[in-house]
C-alpha positions as CSV (number, residue, x, y, z in Angstrom):
1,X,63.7,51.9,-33.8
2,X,66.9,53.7,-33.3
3,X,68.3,55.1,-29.5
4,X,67.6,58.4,-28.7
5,X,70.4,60.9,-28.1
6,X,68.4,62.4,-25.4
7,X,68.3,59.6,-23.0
8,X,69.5,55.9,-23.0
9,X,66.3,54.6,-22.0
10,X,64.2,56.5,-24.4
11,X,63.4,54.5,-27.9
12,X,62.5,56.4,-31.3
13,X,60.4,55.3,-33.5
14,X,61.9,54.8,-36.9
15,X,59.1,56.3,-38.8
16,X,55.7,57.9,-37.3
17,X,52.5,55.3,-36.1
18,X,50.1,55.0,-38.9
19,X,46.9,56.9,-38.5
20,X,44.5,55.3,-35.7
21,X,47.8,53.7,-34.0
22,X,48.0,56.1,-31.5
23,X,44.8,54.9,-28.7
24,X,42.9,57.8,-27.7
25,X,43.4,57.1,-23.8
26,X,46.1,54.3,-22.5
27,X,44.5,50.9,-23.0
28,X,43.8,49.0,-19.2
29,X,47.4,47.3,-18.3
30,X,45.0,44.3,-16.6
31,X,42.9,43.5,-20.1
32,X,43.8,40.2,-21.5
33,X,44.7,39.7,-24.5
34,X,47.2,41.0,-27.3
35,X,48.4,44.6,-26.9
36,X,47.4,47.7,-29.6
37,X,49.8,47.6,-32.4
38,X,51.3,50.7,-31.6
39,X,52.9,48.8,-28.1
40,X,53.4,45.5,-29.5
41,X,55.7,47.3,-31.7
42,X,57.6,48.2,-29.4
43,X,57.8,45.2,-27.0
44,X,58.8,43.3,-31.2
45,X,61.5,45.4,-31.4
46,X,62.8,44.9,-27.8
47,X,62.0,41.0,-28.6
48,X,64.4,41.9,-31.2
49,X,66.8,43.1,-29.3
50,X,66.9,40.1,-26.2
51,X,67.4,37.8,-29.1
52,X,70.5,39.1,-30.4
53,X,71.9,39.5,-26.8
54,X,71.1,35.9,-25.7
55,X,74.6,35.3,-25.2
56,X,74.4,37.8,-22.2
57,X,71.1,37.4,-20.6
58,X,72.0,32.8,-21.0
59,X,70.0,32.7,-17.6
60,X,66.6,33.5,-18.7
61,X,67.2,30.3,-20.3
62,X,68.1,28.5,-17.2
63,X,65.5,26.0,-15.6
64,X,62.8,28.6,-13.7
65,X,64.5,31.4,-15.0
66,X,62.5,33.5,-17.9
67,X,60.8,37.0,-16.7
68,X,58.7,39.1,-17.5
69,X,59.5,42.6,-19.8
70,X,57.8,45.4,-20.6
71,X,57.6,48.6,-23.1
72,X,55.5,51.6,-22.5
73,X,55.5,53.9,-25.5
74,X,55.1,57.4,-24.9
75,X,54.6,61.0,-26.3
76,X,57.9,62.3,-25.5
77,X,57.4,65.6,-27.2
78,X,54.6,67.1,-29.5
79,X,54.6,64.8,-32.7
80,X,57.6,62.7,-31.2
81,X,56.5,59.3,-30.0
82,X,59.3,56.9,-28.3
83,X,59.4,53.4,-26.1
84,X,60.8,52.6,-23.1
85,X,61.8,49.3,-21.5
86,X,61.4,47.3,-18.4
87,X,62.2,44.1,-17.1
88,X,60.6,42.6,-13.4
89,X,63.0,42.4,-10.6
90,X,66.2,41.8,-11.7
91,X,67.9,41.2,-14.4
92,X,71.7,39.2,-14.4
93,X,71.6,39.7,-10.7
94,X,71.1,44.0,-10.7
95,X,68.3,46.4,-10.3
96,X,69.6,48.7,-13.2
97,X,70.7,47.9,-16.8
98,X,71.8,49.7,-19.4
99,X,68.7,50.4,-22.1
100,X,66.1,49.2,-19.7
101,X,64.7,51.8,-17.0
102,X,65.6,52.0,-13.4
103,X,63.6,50.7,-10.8
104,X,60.5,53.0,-8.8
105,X,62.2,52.7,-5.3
106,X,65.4,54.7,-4.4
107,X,68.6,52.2,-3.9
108,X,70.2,54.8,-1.6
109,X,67.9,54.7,1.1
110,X,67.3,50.6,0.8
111,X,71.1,50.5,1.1
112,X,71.4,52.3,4.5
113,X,69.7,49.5,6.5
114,X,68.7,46.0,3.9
115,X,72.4,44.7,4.3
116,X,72.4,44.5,8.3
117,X,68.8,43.2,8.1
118,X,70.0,40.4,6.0
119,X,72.9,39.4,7.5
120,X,70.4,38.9,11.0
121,X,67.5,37.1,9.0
122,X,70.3,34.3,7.6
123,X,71.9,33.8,10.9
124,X,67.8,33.0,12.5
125,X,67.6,30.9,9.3
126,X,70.8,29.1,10.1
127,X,69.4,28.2,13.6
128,X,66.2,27.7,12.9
129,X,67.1,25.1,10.8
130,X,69.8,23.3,13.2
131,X,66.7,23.2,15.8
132,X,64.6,21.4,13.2
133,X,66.7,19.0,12.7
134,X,67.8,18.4,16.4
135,X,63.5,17.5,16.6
136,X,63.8,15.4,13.4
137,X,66.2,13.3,15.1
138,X,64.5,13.5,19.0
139,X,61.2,12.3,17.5
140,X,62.4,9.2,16.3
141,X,64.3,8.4,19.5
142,X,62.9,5.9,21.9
143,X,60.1,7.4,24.2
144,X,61.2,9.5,27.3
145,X,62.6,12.1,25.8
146,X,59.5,14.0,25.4
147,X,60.3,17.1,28.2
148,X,63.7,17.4,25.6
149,X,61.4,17.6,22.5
150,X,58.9,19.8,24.0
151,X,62.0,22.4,24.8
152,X,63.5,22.3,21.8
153,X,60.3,22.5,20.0
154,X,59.6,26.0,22.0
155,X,62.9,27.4,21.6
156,X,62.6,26.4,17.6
157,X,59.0,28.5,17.5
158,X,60.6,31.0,19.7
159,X,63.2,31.7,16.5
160,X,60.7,31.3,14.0
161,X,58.7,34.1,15.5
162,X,61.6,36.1,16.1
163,X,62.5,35.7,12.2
164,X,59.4,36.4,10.9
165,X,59.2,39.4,12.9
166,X,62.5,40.5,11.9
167,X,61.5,39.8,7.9
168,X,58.6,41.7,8.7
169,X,59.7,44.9,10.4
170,X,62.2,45.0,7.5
171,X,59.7,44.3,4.8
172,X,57.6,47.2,6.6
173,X,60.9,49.7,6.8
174,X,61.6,48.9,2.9
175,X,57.7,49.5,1.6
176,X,57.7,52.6,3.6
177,X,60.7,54.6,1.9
178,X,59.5,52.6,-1.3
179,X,57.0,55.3,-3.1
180,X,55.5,56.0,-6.1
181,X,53.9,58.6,-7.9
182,X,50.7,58.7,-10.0
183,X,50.3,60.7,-13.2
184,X,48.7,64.2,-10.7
185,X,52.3,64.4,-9.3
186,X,51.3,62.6,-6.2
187,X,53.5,60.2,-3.9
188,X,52.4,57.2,-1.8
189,X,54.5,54.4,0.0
190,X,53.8,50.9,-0.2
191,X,53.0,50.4,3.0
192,X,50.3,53.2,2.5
193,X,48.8,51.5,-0.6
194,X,48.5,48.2,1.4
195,X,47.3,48.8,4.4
196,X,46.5,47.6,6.5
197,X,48.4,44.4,5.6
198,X,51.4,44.5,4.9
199,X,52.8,44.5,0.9
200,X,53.4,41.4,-0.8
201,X,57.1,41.0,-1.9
202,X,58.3,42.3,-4.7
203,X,55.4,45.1,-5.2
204,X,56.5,47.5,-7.4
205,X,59.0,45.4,-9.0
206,X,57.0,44.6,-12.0
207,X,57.7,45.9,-15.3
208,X,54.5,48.2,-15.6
209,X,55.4,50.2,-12.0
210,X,58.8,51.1,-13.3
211,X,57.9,52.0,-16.5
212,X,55.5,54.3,-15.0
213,X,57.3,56.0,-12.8
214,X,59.8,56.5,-15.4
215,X,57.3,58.2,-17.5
216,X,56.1,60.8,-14.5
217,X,59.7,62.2,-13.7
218,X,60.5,62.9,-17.4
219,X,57.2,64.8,-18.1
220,X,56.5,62.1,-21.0
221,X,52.2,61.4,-21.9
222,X,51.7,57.0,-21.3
223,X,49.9,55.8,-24.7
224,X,50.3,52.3,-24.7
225,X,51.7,49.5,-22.2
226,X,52.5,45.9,-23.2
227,X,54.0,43.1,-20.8
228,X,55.4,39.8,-22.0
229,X,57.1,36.9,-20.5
230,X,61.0,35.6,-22.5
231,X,63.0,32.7,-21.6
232,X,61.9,29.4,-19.8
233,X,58.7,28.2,-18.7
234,X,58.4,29.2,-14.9
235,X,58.7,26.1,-12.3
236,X,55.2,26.4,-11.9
237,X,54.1,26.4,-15.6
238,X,51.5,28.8,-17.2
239,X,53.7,31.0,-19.0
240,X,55.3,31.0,-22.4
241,X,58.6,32.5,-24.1
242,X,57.2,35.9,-26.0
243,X,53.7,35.4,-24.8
244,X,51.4,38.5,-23.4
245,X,49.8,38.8,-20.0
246,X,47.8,41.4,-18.5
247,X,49.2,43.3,-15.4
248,X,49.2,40.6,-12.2
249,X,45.8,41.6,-9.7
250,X,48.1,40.0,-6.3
251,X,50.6,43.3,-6.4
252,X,49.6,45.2,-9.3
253,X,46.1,44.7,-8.6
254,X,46.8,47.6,-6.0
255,X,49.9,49.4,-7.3
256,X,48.7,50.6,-10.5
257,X,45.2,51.8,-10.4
258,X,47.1,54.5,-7.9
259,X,49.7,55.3,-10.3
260,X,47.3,55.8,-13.3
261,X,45.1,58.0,-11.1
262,X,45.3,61.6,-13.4
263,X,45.4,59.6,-16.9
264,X,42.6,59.1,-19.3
265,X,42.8,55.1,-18.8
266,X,40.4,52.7,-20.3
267,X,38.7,50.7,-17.7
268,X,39.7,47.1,-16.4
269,X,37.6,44.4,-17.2
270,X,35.6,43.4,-14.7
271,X,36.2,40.7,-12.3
272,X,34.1,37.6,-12.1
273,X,32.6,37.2,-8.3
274,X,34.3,34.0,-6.5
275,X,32.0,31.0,-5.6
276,X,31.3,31.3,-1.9
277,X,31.9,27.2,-2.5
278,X,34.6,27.0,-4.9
279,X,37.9,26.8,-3.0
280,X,37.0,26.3,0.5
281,X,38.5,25.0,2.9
282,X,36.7,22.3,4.6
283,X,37.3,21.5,7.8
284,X,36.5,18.1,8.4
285,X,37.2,17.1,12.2
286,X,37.8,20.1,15.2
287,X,38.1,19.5,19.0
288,X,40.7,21.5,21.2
289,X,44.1,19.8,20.2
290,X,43.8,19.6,16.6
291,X,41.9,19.9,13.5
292,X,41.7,17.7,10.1
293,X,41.1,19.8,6.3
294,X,40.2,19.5,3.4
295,X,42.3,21.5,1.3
296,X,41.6,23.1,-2.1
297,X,44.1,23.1,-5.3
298,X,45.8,25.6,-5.4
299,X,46.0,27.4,-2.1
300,X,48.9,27.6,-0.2
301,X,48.8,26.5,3.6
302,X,51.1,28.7,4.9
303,X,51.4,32.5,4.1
304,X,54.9,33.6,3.1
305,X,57.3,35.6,5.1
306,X,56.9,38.9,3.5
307,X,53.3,38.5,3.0
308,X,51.6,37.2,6.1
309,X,48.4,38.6,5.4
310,X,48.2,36.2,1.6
311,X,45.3,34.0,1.3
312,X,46.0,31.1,2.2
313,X,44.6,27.5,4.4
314,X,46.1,29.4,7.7
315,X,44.7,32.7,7.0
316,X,40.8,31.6,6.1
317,X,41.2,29.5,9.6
318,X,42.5,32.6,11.7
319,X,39.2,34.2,11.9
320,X,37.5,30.4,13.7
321,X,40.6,29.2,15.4
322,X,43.1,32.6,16.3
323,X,45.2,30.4,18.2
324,X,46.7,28.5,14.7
325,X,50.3,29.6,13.7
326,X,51.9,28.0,10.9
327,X,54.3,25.6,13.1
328,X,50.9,24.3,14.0
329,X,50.9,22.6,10.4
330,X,52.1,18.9,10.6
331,X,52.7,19.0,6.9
332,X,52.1,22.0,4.9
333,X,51.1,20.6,1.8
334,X,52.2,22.4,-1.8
335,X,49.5,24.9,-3.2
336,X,49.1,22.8,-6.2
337,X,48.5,19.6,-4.1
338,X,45.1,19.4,-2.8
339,X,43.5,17.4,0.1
340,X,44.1,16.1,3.9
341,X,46.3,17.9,6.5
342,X,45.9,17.6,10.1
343,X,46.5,20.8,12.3
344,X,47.8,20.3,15.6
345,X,46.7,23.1,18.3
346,X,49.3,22.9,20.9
347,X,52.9,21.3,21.2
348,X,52.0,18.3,23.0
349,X,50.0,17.0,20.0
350,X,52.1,18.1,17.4
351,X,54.9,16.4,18.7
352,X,52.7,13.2,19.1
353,X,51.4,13.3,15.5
354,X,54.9,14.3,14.5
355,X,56.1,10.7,16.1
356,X,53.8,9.0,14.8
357,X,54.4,9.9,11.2
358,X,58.1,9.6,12.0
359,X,57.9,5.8,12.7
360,X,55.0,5.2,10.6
361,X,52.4,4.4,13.1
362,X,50.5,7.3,11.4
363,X,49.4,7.0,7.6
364,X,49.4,10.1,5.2
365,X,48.3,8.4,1.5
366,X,48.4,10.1,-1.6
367,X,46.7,9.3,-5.1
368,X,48.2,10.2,-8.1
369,X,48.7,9.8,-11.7
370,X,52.0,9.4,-13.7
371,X,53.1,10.5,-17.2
372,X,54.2,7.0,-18.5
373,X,53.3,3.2,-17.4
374,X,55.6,1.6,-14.4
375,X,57.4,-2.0,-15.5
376,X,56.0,-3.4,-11.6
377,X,52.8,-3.2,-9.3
378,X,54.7,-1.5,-6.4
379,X,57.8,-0.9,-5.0
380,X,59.7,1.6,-2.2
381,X,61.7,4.6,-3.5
382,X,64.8,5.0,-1.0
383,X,66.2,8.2,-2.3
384,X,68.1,9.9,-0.1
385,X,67.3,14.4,-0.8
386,X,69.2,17.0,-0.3
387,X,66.5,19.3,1.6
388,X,66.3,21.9,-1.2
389,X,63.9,22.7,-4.2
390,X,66.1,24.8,-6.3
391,X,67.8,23.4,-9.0
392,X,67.7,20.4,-12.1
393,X,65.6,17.8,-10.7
394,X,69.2,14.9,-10.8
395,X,71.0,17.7,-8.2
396,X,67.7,17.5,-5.8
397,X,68.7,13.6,-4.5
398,X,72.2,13.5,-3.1
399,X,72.9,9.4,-2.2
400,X,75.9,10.2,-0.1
401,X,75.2,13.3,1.7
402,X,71.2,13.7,1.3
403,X,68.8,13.3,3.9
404,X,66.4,10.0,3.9
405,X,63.7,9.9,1.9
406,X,61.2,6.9,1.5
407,X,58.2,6.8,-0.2
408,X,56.0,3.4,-0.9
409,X,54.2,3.2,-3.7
410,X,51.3,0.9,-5.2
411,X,49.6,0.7,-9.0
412,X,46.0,1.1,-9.2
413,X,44.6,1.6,-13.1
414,X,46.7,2.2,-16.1
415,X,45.1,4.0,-19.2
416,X,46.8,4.9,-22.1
417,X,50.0,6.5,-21.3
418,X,49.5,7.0,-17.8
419,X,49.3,4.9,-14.6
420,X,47.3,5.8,-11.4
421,X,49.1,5.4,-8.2
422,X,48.8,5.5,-4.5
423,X,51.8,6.7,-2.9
424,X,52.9,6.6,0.9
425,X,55.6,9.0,2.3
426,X,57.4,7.6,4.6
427,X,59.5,11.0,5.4
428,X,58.6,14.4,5.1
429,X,60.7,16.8,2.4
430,X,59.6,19.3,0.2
431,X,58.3,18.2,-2.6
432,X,59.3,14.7,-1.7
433,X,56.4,12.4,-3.9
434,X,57.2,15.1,-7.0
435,X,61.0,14.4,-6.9
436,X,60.3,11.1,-6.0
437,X,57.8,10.1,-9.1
438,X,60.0,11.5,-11.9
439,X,63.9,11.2,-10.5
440,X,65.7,8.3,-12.8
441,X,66.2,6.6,-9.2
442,X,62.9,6.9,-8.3
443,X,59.8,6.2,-10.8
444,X,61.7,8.0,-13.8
445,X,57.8,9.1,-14.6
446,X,56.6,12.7,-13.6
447,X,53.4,13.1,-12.1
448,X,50.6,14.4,-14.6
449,X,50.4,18.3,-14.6
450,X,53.8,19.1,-13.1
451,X,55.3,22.2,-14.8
452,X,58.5,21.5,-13.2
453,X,59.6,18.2,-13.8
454,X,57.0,17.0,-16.7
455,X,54.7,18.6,-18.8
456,X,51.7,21.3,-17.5
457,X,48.3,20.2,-17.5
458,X,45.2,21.7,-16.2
459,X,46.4,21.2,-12.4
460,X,49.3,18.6,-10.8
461,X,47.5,15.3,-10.2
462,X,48.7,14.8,-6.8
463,X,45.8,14.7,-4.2
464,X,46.2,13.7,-0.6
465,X,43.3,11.3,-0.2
466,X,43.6,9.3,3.3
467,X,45.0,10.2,7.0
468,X,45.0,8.3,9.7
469,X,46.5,8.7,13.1
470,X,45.7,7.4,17.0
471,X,44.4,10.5,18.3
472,X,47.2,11.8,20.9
473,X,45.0,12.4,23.9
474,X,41.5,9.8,23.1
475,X,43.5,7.5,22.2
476,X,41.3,6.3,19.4
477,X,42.3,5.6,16.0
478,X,40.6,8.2,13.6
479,X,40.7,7.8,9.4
480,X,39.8,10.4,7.1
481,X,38.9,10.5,3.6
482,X,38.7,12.9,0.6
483,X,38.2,11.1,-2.9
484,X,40.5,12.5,-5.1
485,X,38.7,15.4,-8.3
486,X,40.2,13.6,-10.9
């Protein structure tokens, strides 16, 4: 394929698709599989081309860094059939690149106000985490200070709220001067295609939308679409280097039906109907301070801060308890950790419960197995973490200037390769028992299924099995149980 003098974004074909290449209508962007050969041309010859520019583009190599592309190929002119090329998000830190097409929204009008509204969402942040730790360090202080905690708590929730409703009046001003058209010359915001929740971050993004648009302001006929991820694995696993995937359902699930609206399309395969029972949350213990779950694999707790409205442990409770808030979650456990989590209901208890994990009078026990077999029976990681998740797994613990971090662990059953564990988190960090199990200071073995530190399996094997706390206003000690599904 050679560059077209036309346009810098606009790919020839080197010689003409063989007869029965060209698809009759535009094959469904959400069918699985391996594109038509007519795109997966194209997205070779763009392949091709990311190869030989490694050198430039070293980051999609970069732990978590990989992406995925996209090439549309089009009817450009009567008998003239050319490719174009996308990538998702950004690419080396920018929105447009040379040979790839821009993106849908217009970076004029997110320029006018998406500075200033930054700048105010990292100062909230900045505070927001000052007051968190100032309560860190008040709950493990001898009792009487409650009356402090309880003030501090408030004004902490008070700039949580304030944030997220900063993030999401901005996220609401960007996805309503963010449109895009469909193929009958029609235009529709974000906010318009969502509603009435609000859009996820980073609709629109994604390489089909661009390439799209792209299409509709230049006049040129959509024949074939193909999407494929290059570089690393993603943190989370599931995705390989040069590997195809149908459109995403979360964002382009909604985006793109709309912007294929006036094409011959063929239809999307159809969607098998959830179980009513697979991936609920059970909810295990209610009264009118706090609640104990069961939660699924793979369900977040907590919605995000651009998409409030995602599905998520908080969201499916909303509709039975509309007082919850996500500060109401004593320990927001990872999507792709399943099991216990008590939910406090007012700030009395949540401090309480918060205490008692602090000084361990509360017990939070996880099972587990490892990728490897442990030299002792048990042992206690002290490893000191830094308080972030981004970056190689040896910069996450920081000895001098990290933040405590103590898990207790125990062997149950080896088999094979592997060892079963029950582990006991003394603090509470993100992603704590993960960093914990496979740091070099820790166990030096990753826990089975974790993408980001080991090797991917069919789910993390990290299930919180056991809680139990004194109940702050009965009094009574309460245990919970949830055997673990593997």
């Amino acid at each position: 394929m050679s560059e077209a003098r036309d346009s810098q974004i606009l790919l020839s074909f080197d010689a003409p698709p063989l007869p029965g290449d060209v698809p009759e209508r535009l094959p469904s962007p959400f069918a699985p599989g391996p594109p038509v050969r007519l795109a997966r041309i194209a997205a070779e010859a763009l392949q091709q081309r990311l190869r030989l520019e490694q050198a430039r583009w070293e980051e999609l190599w970069r732990p978590g860094g990989g992406k995925m592309f996209g090439v549309l190929v089009v009817a450009a002119a009567p008998g003239r059939w050319a490719s174009l090329c996308a990538f998702s998000g950004m690419l080396g830190g920018a929105w447009t690149v040379e040979g790839f097409v821009p993106p849908v929204f217009d970076p004029e009008a997110r320029a006018a106000f998406l500075p200033t509204g930054e700048a105010e969402l990292a100062e909230m942040g900045r505070r927001h985490a000052e007051l968190t730790e100032q309560c860190a360090r008040l709950a493990l202080s001898p009792q009487g200070r409650e009356s402090e905690l309880r003030r501090l708590e408030a004004h902490r929730r008070e700039v949580s709220h304030l944030r997220a409703e900063r993030s999401r009046a901005l996220w609401q001003q960007l996805s309503t001067v963010f449109t895009v058209p469909n193929a009958r010359g029609e235009q529709r915001s974000m906010s318009a295609l969502f509603a009435p929740r609000p859009p996820p971050g980073g609709a629109g993004d994604c390489a089909a939308p661009k390439l799209l648009a792209c299409a509709y302001r230049h006049g040129w006929k959509p024949l074939a679409l193909a999407e494929f991820w290059w570089g690393a694995t993603p943190l989370g696993g599931g995705r390989q280097s040069g590997a195809y995937y149908p459109a995403c359902d979360n964002k382009c699930g909604t985006v793109l039906p709309f912007m294929l609206e006036g094409l011959e399309v063929d239809p999307a395969p159809a969607r098998p109907a959830p179980s009513l029972e697979e991936g609920a949350v059970r909810v295990l213990h209610e009264d009118a301070t706090l609640l104990v779950v069961d939660k699924p694999h793979g369900l977040p707790s907590i919605p995000g801060r651009h998409s409030p409205g995602r599905d998520s442990v908080l969201i499916r409770l909303l509709e039975r308890f509309p007082d919850l808030t996500s500060a109401h979650f004593i320990h927001a456990l990872e999507p792709e950790v399943s099991g216990l989590q008590v939910i406090a209901r007012d700030t009395t208890t949540q401090a309480a419960l918060q205490r008692q994990l602090a000084r361990a009078e509360a017990e939070h026990r996880h099972v587990a197995w490892v990728d490897g077999l442990l030299p002792h029976e048990q042992g206690r990681i002290d490893l000191p973490l830094r308080g972030t998740t981004s970056g190689a797994l040896e910069a996450l613990a920081n000895p001098r200037h990290g933040k405590q971090a103590l898990t207790d662990w125990r062997a149950t059953q080896s088999s094979e390769a592997r060892t079963r564990v029950l582990l006991w988190p003394r603090t509470r960090h993100a992603m704590q028992l993960r960093i914990h199990a496979a740091h070099p200071s820790g166990m030096g073995l990753p826990i089975v299924g974790d993408a980001r530190f080991g090797v991917e399996d069919t789910r993390l094997m990290l299930h919180a099995e056991g809680l139990g706390f004194t109940h702050p206003t009965s009094g009574e000690r309460r245990e919970f149980s949830s055997p673990a599904p593997f």
